[in-house]
Every structure is written in C-alpha cells, then in structure tokens.
C-alpha positions as CSV (number, residue, x, y, z in Angstrom):
1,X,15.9,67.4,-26.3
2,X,16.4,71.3,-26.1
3,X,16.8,71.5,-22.7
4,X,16.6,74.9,-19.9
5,X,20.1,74.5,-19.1
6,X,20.7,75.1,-23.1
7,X,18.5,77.6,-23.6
8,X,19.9,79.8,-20.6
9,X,23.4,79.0,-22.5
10,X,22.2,80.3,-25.5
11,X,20.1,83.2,-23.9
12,X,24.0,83.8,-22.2
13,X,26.0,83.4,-25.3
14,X,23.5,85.4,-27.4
15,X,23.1,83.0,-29.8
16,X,19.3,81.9,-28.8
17,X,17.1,81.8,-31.3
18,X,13.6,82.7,-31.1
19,X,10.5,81.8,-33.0
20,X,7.8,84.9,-34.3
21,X,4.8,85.9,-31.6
22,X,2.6,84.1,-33.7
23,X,4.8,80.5,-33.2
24,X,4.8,81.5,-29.3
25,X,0.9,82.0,-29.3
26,X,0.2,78.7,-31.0
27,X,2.3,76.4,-29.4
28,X,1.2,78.1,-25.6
29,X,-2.6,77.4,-27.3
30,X,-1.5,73.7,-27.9
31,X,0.1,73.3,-24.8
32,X,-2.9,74.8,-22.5
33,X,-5.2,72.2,-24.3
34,X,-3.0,69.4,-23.2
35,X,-3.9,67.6,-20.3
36,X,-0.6,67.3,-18.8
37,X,-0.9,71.8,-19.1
38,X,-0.5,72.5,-15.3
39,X,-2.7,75.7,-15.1
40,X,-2.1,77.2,-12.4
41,X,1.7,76.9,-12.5
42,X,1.6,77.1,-16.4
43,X,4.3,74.1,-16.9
44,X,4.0,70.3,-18.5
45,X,3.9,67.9,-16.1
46,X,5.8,65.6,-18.5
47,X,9.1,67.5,-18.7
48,X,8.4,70.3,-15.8
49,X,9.2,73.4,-17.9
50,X,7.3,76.7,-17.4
51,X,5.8,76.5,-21.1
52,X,5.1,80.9,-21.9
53,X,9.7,80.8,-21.7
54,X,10.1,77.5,-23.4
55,X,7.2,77.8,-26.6
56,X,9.8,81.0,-27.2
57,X,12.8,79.0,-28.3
58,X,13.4,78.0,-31.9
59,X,14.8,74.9,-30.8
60,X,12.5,73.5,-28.0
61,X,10.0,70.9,-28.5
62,X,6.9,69.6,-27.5
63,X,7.7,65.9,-25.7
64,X,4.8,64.4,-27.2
65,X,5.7,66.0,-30.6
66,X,2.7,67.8,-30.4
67,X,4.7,71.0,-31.5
C-alpha cells in the first residue's frame, strides 16, 4: 500500500506522480459515498488518510479496491 510517508517522499524527491482533476474528482465522489467517508474530517476511517491529498496520487489506492 501507497502510504503518506511515501507520498511525502515523493512530493520531497519530486518524483510524485499525480493523476488528472477529473481522476481526483471521481475517486473523492466514490470515497464520500462510502460509509467509512468521515465527513466532517474528510478521511477513511479504514486507513485514516485525509482523502482530497490522497485521491491526488497516481499511486494510492482505495483499501477496499473501490478505486
């Protein structure tokens, strides 16, 4: 799993890579139809990421492979 600690190396290294707008917006519209989407802090309660920052990365996933 693409985790924050990589994806602040990457973001440091400048070698993140990013998925289009349109990717971002999709996934976030996934995620916020999920029922472990915390609303109010905007994070999965499964793997406690803020979702807007990680829907952004190329190489993040969903962990119930929903994206």
């Amino acid at each position: 799993m693409y985790t924050a600690a990589d994806a602040i190396k990457d973001t440091v290294l400048f070698s993140a890579e990013f998925v289009p707008q349109q990717v971002r917006k999709i996934r976030i519209e996934i995620c916020s139809g999920c029922k472990k989407f915390r609303k109010m802090t905007r994070t999965c309660q499964d793997c406690g990421c803020q979702m807007d920052l990680k829907a952004m990365y190329a190489k993040s996933s969903c962990p119930d492979e929903k994206w």
